[in-house]
VEXDODREN-617011 format. One line per 3 residues: their letters; for each residue x, y, z of C-alpha. Coordinates in Angstrom, 2 decimals. Layout:
<pts>
a> X,Y,Z | ...
</pts>
This chain:
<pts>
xxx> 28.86,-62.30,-59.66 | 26.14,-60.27,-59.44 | 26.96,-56.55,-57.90
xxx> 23.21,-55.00,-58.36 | 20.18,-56.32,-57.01 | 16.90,-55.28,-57.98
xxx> 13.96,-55.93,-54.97 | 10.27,-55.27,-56.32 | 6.62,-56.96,-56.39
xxx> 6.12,-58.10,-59.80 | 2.00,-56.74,-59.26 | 2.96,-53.17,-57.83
xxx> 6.33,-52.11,-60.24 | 7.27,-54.97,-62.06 | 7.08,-52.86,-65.80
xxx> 9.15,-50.04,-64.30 | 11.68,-52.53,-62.91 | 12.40,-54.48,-66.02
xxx> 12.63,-50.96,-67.56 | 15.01,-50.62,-64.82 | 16.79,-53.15,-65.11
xxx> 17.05,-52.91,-69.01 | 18.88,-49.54,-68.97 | 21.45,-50.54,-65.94
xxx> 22.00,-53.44,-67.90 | 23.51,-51.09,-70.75 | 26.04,-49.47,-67.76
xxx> 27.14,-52.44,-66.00 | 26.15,-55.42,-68.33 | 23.87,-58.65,-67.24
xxx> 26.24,-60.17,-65.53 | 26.14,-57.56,-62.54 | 21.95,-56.98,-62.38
xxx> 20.28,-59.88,-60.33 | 16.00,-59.43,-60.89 | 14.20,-62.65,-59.67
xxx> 11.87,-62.65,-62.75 | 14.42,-63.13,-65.20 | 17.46,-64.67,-63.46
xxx> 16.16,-68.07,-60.93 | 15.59,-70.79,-63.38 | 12.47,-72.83,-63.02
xxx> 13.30,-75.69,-60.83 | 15.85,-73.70,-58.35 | 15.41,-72.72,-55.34
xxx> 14.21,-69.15,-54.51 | 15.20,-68.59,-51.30 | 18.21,-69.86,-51.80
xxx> 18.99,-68.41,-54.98 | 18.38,-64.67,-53.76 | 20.26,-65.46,-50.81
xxx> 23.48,-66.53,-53.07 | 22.58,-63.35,-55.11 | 22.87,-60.81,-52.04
xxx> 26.25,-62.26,-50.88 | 27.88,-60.93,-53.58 | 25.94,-57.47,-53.75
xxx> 27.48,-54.70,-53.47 | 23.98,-52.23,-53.69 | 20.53,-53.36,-53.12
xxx> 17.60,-51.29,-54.79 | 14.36,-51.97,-53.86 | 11.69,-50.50,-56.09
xxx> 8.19,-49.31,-54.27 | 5.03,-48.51,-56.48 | 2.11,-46.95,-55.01
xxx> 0.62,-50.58,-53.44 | 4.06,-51.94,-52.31 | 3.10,-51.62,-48.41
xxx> -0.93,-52.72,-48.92 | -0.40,-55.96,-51.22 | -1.92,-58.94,-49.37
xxx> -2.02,-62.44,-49.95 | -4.92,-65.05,-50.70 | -6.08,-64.95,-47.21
xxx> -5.90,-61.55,-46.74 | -2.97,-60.61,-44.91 | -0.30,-57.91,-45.90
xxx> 2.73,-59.37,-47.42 | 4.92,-57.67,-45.50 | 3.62,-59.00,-42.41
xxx> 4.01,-62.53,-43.28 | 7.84,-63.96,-42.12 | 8.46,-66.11,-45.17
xxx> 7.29,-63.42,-47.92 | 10.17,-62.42,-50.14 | 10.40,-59.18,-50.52
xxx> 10.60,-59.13,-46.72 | 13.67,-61.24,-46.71 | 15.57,-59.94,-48.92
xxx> 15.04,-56.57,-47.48 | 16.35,-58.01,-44.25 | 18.89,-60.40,-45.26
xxx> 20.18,-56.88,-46.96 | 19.93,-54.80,-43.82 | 21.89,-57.70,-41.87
xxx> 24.40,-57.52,-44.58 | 24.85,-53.58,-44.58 | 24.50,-53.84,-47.92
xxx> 24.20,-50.08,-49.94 | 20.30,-49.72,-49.85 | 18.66,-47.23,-52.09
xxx> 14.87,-47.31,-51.81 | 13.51,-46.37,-55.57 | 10.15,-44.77,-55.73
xxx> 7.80,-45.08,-58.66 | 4.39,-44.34,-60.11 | 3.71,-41.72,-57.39
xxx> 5.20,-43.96,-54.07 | 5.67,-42.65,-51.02 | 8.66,-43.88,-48.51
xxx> 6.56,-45.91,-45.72 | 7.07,-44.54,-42.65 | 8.72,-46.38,-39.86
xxx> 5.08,-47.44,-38.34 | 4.00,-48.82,-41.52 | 7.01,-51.32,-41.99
xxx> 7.73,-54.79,-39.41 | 10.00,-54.10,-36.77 | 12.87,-56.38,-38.82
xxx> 12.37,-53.55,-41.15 | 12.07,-50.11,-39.71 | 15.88,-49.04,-40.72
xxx> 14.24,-48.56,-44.00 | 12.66,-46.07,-43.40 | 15.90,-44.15,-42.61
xxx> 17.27,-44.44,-46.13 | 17.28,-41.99,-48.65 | 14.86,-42.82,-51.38
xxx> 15.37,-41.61,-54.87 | 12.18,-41.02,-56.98 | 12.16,-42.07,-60.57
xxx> 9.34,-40.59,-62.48 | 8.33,-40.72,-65.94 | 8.83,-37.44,-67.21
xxx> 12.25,-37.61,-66.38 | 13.24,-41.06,-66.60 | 16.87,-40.66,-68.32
xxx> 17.70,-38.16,-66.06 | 16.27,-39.60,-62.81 | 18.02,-43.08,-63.66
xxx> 20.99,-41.49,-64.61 | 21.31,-39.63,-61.58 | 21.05,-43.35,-60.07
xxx> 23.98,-44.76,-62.22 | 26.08,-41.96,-61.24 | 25.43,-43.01,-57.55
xxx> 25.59,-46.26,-57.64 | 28.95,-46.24,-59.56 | 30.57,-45.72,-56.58
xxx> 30.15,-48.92,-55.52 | 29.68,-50.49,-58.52 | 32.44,-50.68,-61.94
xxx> 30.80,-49.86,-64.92 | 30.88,-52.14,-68.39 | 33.70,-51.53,-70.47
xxx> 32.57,-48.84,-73.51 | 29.22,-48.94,-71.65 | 28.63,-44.62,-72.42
xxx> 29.62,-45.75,-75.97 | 27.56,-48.60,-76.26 | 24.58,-46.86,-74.56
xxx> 25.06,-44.11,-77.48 | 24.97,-45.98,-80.33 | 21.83,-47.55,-79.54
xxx> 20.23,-44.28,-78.77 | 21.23,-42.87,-81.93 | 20.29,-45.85,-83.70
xxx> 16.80,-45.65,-82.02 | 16.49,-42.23,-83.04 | 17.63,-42.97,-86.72
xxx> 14.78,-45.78,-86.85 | 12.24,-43.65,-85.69 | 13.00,-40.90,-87.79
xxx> 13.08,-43.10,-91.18 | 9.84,-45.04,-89.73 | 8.17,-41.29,-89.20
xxx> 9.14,-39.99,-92.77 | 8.15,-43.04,-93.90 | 4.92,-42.80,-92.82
xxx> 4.74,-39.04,-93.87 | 5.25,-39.95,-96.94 | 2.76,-42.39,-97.42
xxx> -0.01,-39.93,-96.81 | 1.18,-37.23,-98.46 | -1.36,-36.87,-101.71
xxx> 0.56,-38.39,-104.58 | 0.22,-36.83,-107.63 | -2.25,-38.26,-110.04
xxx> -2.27,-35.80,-113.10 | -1.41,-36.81,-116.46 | -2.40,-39.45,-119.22
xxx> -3.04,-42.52,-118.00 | -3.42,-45.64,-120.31 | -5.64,-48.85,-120.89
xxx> -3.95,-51.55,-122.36 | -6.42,-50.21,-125.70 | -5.23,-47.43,-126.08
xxx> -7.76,-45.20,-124.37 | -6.85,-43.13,-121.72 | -7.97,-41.64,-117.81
xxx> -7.02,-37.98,-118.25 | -6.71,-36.67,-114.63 | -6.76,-33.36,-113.54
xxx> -5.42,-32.94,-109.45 | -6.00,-30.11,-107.13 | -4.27,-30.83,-103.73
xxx> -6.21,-34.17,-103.02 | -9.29,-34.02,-105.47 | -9.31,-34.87,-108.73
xxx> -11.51,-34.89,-112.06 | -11.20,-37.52,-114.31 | -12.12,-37.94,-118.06
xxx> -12.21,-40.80,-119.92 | -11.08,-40.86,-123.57 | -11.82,-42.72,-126.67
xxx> -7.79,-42.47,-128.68 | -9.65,-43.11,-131.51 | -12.75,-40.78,-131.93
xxx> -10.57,-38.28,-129.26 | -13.75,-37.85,-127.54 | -14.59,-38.15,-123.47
xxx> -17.41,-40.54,-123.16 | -16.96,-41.18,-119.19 | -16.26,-37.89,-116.39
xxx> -16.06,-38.19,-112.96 | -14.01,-36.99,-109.53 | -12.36,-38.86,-106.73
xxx> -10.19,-38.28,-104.11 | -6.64,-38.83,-103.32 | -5.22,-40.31,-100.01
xxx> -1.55,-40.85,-100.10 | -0.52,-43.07,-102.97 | -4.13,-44.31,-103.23
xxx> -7.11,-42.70,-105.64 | -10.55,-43.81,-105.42 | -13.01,-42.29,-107.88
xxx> -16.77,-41.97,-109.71 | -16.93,-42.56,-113.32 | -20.47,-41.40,-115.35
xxx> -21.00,-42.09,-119.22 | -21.29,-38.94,-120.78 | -24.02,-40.17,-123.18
xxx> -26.10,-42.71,-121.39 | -27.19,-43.40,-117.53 | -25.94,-46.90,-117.77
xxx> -22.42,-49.05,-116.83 | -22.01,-46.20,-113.78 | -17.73,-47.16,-112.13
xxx> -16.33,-47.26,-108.98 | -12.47,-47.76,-108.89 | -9.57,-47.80,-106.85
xxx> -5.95,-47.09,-108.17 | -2.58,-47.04,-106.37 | 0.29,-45.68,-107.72
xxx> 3.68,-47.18,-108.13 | 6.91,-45.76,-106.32 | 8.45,-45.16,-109.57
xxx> 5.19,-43.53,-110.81 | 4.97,-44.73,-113.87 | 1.95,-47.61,-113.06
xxx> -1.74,-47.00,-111.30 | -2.88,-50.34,-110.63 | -6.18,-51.30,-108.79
xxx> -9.77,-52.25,-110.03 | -12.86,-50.85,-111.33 | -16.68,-52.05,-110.58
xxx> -19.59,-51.72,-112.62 | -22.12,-50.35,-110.01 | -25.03,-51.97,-111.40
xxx> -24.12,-54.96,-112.06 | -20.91,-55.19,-108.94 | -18.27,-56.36,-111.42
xxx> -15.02,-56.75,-110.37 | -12.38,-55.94,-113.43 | -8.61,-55.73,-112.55
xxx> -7.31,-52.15,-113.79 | -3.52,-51.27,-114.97 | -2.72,-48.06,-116.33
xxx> 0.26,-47.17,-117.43 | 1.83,-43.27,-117.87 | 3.75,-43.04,-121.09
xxx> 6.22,-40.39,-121.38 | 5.74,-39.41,-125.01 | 1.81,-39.16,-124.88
xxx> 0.81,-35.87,-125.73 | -2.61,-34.37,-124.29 | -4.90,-35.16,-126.99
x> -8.07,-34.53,-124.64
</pts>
């Protein structure tokens, strides 16, 4: 049976109550949190369904964003004022009920005053409201949890539980942000880097820029110099013949995690062709440039 029940307007705090109801969840499990959006089942009943819901209640929470007293309905009139709306009845089939009512106040609420509420509901007004903001959620809510667990037993392990999954939050994070720290840290480009032919990129890095040099194995002479620029794992550089103004390169190389492979392309500028480029770093190749 559901102990908890969670009262709210799905347009004024609906976010911060399935947020809500998300980390009481992890304290007293699903089985005790009632929330209309998630638990009445297309088909049933609604009034009937919250009404089965609040006999079994042990504390009623109703959550109140900044437009929780203003909210009208397609012709106009406040909610609040209308007999049949929802949020009305289960406020008063709670007050009937003298069920444990903690008003929740979010986004900046204010606690209506007793002139602002229906007469069914003025008691309301009289109950102590708890603000949960969101620079101190966790401690906010958990200032809540320790309240309502007088009326309300706790899940089994629930601390434990709750624990694990923040550590293993934190964990994920952590490996995602290194991750991604990595990534754009500049790689390191410098070295001998082969064609398939035999000639060679000689690269010379300096934090993130780079000169380049092409190399003929055979004559051991540069016939192509250029620059580029490193970003992460990724090197895109200029290439200009040495001894002519023609078959000008643009190119793009990544290099491999074990970095021992750039791979990427390079395009003739004039003429925009594509050619697939692998270079490979070979451990015994001495710097004949």
């Amino acid at each position: 049976m559901n102990k908890i029940f969670i009262s709210y307007r799905r347009d004024d705090s609906g976010g911060y109550s399935g947020r809500l109801a998300d980390r009481l969840t992890l304290t007293f499990g699903d089985q005790q949190i009632f929330r209309d959006f998630d638990d009445i089942s297309p088909g049933q009943n609604f009034a009937e369904s919250i009404q089965a819901n609040l006999s079994g209640a042990d504390v009623f929470l109703v959550v109140i964003g900044p437009n929780w007293l203003q909210l009208t309905d397609e012709n106009g009139q406040r909610r609040l004022d209308d007999a049949e709306d929802f949020v009305r009845l289960e406020i008063e089939t709670a007050l009937q009920r003298d069920i444990q009512i903690i008003p929740l106040l979010v986004n900046g609420a204010q606690m209506p005053h007793i002139t602002e509420l229906p007469t069914d509901l003025s008691s309301l007004a009289y109950r102590q409201a708890v603000e949960l903001s969101d620079s101190r959620w966790e401690q906010d809510v958990g200032k809540l949890i320790g309240y309502i667990k007088n009326y309300v037993k706790p899940l089994k392990n629930s601390s434990r539980l709750y624990r694990m999954i923040l550590y293993t939050t934190a964990a994920l994070l952590a490996l995602a942000g290194t991750a991604i720290w990595l990534s754009r840290q500049p790689a390191d480009f410098s070295g001998q880097w082969y064609f398939d032919g035999g000639d060679y990129l000689l690269i010379t890095q300096q934090d993130k820029q780079v000169k380049i040099e092409r190399i003929d194995v055979n004559l051991q002479k540069v016939f192509e110099r250029g620059e580029g620029q490193v970003d992460g794992r990724s090197l895109t550089f200029n290439l200009e013949p040495v001894y002519s103004d023609r078959f000008k390169h643009h190119g793009i190389l990544k290099k491999s995690w074990d970095g021992q492979t750039l791979a990427g392309e390079l395009i003739e500028v004039f003429s925009d062709k594509h050619d697939a480029l692998v270079l490979e770093k070979r451990p015994d190749a001495q710097n004949d440039g």
